[in-house]
C-alpha positions as CSV (number, residue, x, y, z in Angstrom):
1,X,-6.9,13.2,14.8
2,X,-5.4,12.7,11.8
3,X,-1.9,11.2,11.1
4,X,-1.9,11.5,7.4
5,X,-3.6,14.4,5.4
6,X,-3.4,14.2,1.4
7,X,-5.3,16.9,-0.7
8,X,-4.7,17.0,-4.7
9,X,-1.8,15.2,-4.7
10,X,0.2,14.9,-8.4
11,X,2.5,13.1,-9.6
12,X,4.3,13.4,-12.9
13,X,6.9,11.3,-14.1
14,X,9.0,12.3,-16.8
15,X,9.7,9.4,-19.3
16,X,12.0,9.3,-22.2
17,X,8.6,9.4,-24.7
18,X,6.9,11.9,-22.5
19,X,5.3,13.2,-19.3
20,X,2.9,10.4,-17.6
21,X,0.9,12.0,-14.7
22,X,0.5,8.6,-12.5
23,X,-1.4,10.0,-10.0
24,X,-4.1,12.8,-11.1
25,X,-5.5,14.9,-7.6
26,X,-6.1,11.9,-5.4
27,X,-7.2,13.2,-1.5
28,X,-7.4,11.6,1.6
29,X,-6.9,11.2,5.3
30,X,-6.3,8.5,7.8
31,X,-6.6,9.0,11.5
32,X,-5.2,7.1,14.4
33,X,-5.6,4.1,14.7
34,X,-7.0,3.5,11.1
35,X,-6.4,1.4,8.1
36,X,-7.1,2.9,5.3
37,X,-6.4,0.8,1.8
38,X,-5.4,2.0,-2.0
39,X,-6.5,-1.0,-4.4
40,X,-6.2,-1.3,-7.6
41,X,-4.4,-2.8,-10.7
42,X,-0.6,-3.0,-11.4
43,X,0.0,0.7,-13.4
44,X,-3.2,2.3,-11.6
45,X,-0.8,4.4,-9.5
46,X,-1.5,3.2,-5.5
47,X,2.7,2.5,-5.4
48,X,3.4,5.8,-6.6
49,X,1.1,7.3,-4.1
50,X,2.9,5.5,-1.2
51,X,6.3,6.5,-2.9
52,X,5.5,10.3,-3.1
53,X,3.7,10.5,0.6
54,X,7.7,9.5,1.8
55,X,9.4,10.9,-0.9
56,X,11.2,8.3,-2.1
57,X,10.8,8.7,-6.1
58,X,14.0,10.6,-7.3
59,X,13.8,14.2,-7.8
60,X,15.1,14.2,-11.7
61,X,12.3,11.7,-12.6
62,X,9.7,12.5,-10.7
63,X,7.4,15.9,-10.0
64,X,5.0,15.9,-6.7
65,X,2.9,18.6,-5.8
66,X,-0.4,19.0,-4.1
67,X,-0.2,19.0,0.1
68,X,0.3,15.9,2.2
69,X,0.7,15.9,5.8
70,X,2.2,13.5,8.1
71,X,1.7,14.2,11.9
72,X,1.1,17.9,10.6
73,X,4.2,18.1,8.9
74,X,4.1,18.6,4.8
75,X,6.1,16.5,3.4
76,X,5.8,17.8,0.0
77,X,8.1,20.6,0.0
78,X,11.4,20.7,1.5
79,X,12.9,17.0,1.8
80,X,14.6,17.8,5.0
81,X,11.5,17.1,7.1
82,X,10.3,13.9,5.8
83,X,13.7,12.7,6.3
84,X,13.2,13.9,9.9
85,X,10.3,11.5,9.6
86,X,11.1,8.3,7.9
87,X,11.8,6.1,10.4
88,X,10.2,8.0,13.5
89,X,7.2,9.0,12.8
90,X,6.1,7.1,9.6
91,X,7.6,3.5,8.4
92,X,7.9,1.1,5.5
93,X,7.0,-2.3,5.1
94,X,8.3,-2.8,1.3
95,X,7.0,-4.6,-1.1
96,X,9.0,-7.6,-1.6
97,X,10.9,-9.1,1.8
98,X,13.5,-11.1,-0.7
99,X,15.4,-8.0,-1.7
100,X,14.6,-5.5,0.5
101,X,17.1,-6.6,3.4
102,X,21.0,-5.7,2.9
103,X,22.8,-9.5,2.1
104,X,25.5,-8.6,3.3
105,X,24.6,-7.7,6.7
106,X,22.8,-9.5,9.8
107,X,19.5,-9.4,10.7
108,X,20.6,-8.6,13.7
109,X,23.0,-5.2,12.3
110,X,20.1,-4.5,10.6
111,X,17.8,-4.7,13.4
112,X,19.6,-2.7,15.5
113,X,20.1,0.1,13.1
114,X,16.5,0.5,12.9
115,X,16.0,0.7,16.5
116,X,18.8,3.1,16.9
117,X,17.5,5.7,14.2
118,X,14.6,6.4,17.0
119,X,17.0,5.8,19.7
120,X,20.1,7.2,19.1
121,X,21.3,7.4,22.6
122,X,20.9,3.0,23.1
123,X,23.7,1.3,23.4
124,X,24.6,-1.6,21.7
125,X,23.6,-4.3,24.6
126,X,20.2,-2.4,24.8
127,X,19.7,-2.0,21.0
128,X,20.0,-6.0,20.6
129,X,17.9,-6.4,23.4
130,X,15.1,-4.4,22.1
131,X,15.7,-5.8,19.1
132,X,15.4,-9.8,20.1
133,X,12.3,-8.1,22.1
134,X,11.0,-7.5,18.7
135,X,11.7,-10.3,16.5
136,X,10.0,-12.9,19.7
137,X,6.9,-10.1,19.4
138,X,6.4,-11.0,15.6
139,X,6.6,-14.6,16.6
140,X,10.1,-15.0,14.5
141,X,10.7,-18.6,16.3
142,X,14.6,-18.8,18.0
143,X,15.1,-15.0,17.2
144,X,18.3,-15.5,19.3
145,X,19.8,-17.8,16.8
146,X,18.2,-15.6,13.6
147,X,19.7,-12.3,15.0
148,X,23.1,-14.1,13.5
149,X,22.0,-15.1,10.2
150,X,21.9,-13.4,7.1
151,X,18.8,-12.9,5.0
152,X,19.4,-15.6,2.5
153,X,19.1,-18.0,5.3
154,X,15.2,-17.6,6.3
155,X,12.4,-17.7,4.0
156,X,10.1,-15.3,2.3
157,X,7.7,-14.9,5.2
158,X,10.6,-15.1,8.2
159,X,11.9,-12.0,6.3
160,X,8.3,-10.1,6.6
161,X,8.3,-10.5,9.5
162,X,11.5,-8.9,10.4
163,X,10.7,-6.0,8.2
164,X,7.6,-5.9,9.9
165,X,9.5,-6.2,13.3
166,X,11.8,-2.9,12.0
167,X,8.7,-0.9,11.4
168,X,7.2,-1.4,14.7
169,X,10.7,-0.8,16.4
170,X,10.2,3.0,15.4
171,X,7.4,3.2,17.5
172,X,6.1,4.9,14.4
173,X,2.2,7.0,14.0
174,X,1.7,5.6,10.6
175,X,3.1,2.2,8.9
176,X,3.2,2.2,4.9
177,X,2.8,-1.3,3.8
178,X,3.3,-1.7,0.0
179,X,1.3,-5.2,-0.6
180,X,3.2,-6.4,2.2
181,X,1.6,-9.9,0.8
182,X,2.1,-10.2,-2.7
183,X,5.9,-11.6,-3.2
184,X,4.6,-14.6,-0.5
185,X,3.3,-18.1,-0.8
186,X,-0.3,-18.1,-0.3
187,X,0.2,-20.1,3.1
188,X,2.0,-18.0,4.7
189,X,0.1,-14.6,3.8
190,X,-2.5,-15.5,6.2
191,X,-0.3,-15.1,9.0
192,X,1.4,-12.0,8.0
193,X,-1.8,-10.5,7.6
194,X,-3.1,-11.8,10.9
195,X,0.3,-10.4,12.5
196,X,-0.4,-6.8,11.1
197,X,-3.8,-6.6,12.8
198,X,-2.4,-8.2,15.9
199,X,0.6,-5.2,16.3
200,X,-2.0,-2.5,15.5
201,X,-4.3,-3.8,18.0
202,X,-1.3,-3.5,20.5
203,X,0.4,-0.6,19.1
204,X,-2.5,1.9,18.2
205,X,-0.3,2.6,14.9
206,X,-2.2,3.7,11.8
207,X,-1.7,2.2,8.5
208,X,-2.0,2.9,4.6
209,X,-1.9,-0.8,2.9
210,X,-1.7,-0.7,-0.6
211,X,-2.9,-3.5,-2.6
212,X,-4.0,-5.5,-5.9
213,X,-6.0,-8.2,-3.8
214,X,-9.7,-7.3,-2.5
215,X,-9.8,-9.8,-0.1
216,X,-6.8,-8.4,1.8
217,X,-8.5,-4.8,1.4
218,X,-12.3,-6.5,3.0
219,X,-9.8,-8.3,5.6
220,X,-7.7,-5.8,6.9
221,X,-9.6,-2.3,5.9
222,X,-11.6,0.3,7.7
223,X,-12.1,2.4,4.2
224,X,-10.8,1.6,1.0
225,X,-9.7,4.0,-1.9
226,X,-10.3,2.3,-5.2
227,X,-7.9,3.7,-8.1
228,X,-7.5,3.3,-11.5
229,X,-5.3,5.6,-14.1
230,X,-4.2,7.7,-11.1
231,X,-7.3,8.7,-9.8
232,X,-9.6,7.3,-7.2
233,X,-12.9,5.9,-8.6
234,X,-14.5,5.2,-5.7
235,X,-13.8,5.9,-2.0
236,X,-16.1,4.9,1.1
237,X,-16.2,2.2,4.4
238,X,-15.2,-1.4,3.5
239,X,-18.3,-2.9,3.8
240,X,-20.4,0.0,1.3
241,X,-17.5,-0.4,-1.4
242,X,-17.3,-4.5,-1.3
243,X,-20.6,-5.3,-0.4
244,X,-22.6,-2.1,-2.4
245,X,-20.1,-1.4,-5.5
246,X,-21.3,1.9,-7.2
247,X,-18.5,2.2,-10.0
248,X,-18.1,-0.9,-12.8
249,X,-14.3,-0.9,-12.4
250,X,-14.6,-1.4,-8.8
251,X,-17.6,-4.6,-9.3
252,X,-15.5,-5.4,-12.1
253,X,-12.4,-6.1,-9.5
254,X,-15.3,-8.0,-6.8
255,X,-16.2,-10.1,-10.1
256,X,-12.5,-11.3,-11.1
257,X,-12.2,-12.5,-6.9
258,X,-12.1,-16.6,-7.8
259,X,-15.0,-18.5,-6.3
260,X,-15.7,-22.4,-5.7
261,X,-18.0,-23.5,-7.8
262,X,-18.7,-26.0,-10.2
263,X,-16.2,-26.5,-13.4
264,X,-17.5,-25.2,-16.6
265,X,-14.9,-24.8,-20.0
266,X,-14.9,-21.1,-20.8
267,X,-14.4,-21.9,-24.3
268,X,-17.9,-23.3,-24.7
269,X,-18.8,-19.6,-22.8
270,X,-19.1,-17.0,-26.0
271,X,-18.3,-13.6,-24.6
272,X,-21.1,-11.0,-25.5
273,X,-18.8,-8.0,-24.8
274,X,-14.6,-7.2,-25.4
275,X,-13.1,-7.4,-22.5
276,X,-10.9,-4.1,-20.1
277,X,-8.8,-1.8,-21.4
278,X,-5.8,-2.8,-20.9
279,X,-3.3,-1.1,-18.6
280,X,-2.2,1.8,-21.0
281,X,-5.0,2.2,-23.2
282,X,-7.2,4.9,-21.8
283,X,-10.1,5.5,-24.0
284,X,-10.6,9.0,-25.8
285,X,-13.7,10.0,-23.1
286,X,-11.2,10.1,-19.9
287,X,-9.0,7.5,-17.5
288,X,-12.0,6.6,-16.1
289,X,-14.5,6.1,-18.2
290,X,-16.8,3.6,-17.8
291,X,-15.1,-0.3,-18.9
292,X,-16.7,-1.9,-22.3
293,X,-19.4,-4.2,-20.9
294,X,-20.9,-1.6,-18.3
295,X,-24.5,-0.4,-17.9
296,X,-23.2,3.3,-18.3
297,X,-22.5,5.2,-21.5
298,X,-19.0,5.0,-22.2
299,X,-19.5,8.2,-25.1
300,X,-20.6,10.2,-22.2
301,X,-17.0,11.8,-21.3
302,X,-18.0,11.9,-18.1
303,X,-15.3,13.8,-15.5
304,X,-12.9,12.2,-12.9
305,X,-14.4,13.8,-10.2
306,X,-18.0,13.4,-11.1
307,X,-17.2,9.7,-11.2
308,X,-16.0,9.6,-7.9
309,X,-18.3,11.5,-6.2
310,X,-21.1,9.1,-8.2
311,X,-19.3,6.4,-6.9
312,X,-18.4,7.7,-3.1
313,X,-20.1,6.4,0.2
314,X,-20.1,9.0,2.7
């Protein structure tokens, strides 16, 4: 069954210059128990996705059509019932755990606020007891003692953790994690990740990770989405889309992953070709035309969705 249904979803966002559509008829499901993973560049749209799907661009700036259904519920109409749903039914995990906690507030307030939206009827005792219940689950050390302290008092990954430990305290269907990694130090990432696939072994819950990192995506991914310019380039199962690319932005992405190797000066390396487009400069034949370097023809104006059913797995 599915807990997340997305067909021709748009959105356009009005700028001061003009109207940008940042995300142009992406589709998709996830089902239960699934993680299913948006990747691409910063400005390629996978934020704004995740935004829309829980309506949390403004209304003045931002225009969403299209259908997306979360536990059979479309969200993209009337705003009453995803508010009826954040926080129940779906959660976030925000993008950067630094500023995404109140600092005026206890973990502990803050904690027991998010148990309480699903539980309105727990008291206080049992609201910090569920809470403390979660915090030790996420393997937040002492969580007695950091119930009490405020969120400039524990470190980057300490606060993932507890707004990891708020989004499983909703006993939510679907968890959005919006590169739940990114704003951390590379040592602790590792255990953030391993903590996400622990809960949904536990939990069942399904999850929609959106990322920038391919090796998070192979890690953590049953399917991945791969977007560029709004649009999804190529879709299919984690191992077809790492280990059998079919689209040049998607092998150029496998090709920028760092590798051990032996040192070399890449200013004795004379580049053949330019390099990407950069973020912003779509070229004349469509936003996602083949890269400069690429086997294909670029002058071959080829459509959107003939490049992503070229590039799809299944």
């Amino acid at each position: 069954m599915s807990v997340l249904e997305v067909k021709d979803l748009q959105v356009e966002l009005m700028t001061t210059d003009a109207v940008v559509r940042a995300v142009d008829g992406v589709s998709f499901h996830i089902d239960e128990g699934e993680t299913v993973t948006i990747i691409g560049e910063s400005g390629s749209g996978k934020s704004t996705t995740a935004m829309a799907l829980l309506r949390l661009l403004p209304d003045d700036l931002a225009v969403i059509s299209g259908e997306a259904r979360i536990a059979g519920q479309d969200v993209t109409g009337d705003r009453k019932v995803i508010n009826q749903l954040r926080g129940r039914v779906v959660a976030l995990i925000p993008q950067d755990p630094m500023t995404a906690l109140n600092p005026i507030r206890t973990i502990g307030r803050q904690m027991t606020e998010a148990v309480r939206i699903k539980y309105p009827k727990l008291g206080r005792s049992e609201a910090k007891q569920r809470a403390l219940s979660l915090m030790e689950q996420v393997h937040i050390r002492n969580p007695a003692k950091q119930f009490d302290a405020y969120p400039h008092q524990l470190s980057g990954g300490m606060l993932q953790r507890v707004l990891i430990a708020m989004a499983v305290s909703t006993d939510a269907d679907l968890i959005v994690a919006d590169e739940p990694t990114s704003a951390l130090d590379v040592t602790v990432q590792a255990g953030i990740l391993d903590l996400l696939l622990e809960l949904q072994e536990q939990t069942g819950i399904a999850l929609l990770l959106i990322t920038h990192d391919l090796g998070v995506a192979r890690l953590m991914s049953d399917r991945i989405h791969v977007m560029k310019s709004g649009v999804f380039v190529e879709s299919g199962p984690v191992t077809d889309v790492v280990d059998h690319p079919q689209h040049p932005y998607t092998q150029k992405l496998l090709g920028a992953i760092p590798e051990l190797g032996p040192w070399h000066d890449p200013a004795l390396t004379e580049p053949s070709q330019p390099g990407p487009y950069a973020v912003g400069d779509v070229p004349d034949s469509g936003s996602v035309a083949p890269q400069t370097g690429s086997t294909e023809a670029s002058g071959s104006a080829a459509s959107g969705a003939k490049l992503v059913k070229e590039a799809s797995h299944g």
